[in-house]
C-alpha positions in Angstrom: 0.0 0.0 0.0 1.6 3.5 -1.0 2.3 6.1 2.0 -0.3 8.3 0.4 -3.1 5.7 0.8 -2.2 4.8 4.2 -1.9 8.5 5.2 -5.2 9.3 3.4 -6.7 6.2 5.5 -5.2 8.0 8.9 -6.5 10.7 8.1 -9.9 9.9 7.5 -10.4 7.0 10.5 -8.8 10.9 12.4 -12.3 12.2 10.9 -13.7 9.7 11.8 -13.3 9.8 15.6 -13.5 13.8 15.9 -17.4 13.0 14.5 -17.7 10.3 17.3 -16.4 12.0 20.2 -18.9 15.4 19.0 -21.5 12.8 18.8 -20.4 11.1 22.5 -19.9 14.7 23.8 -23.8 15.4 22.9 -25.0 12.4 24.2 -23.8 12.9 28.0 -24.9 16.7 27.1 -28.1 15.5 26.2 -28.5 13.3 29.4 -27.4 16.7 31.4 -30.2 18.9 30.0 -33.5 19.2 32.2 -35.5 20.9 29.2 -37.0 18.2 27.0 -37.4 20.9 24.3 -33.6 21.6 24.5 -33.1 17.8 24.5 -35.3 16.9 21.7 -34.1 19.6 20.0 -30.1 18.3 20.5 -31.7 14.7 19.5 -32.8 16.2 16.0 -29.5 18.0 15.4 -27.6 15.0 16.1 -29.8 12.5 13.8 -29.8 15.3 11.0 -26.2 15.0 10.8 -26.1 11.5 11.1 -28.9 11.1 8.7 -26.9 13.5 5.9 -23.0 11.7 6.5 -21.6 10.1 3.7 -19.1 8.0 3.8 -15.9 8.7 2.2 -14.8 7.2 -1.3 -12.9 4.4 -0.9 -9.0 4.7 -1.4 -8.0 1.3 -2.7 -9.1 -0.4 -5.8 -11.9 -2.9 -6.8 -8.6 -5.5 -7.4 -7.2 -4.4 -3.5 -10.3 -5.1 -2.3 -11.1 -8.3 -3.7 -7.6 -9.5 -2.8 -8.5 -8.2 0.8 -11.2 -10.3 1.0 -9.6 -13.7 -0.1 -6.8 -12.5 2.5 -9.7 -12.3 5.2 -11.3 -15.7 3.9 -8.3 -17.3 4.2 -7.9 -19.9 6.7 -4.5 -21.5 6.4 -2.9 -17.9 6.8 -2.8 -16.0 10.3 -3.1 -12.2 10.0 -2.3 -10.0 13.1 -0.7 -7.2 14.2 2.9 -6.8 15.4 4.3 -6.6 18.6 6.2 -3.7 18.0 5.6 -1.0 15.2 2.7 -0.4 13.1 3.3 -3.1 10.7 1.2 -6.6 9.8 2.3 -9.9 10.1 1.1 -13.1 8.0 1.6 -16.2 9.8 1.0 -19.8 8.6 -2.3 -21.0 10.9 -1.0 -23.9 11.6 3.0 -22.4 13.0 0.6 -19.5 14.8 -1.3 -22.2 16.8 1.8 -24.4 17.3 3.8 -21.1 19.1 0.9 -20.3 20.8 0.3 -24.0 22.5 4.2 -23.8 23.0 4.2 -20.2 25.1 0.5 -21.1 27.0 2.5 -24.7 27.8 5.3 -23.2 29.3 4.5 -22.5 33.6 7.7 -20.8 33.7 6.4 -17.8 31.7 3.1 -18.1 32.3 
């Protein structure tokens, strides 16, 4: 995936969550007002704008996405994030069980 694709996607899922928290911030507001005309009238705003959000036009192709899905379907491949870093990592099922069974097994560690 190209750096301006994944900063796009940051950017947007940044979007994202500045509309959720607005929307969580009116909700508690909303429980805090005594009016019911002030609340019903912070209800409407809130469903108008969710009513009228798009969502945003996909950054990766038709092609990405289809091999994203088959990725996804996949079950002899393992796909998880790193330990360390912002990166992916693609494990063999069947090695990712086997490590995990070997670190649960060991009751020095664990």
């Amino acid at each position: 995936m190209s750096q301006i694709r994944q900063t796009s996607r940051s950017f947007v899922c940044c979007v994202c969550l500045c509309v959720c928290l607005t929307i969580y911030k009116c909700f508690f507001s909303c429980n805090k007002i005594q009016d019911q005309g002030q609340k019903a009238e912070l209800h409407n705003a809130v469903t108008g704008i969710l009513k009228t959000a798009k969502l945003p036009p996909s950054n990766i192709s038709k092609e990405e996405e289809k091999a994203i899905k088959g990725l996804k379907t996949d079950k002899t491949i393992t796909i998880l994030p790193a330990d360390k870093g912002r990166t992916t990592v693609v494990m063999d099922t069947e090695t990712y069980t086997n490590q995990m069974e070997q670190m649960l097994g060991d009751s020095t560690t664990y």
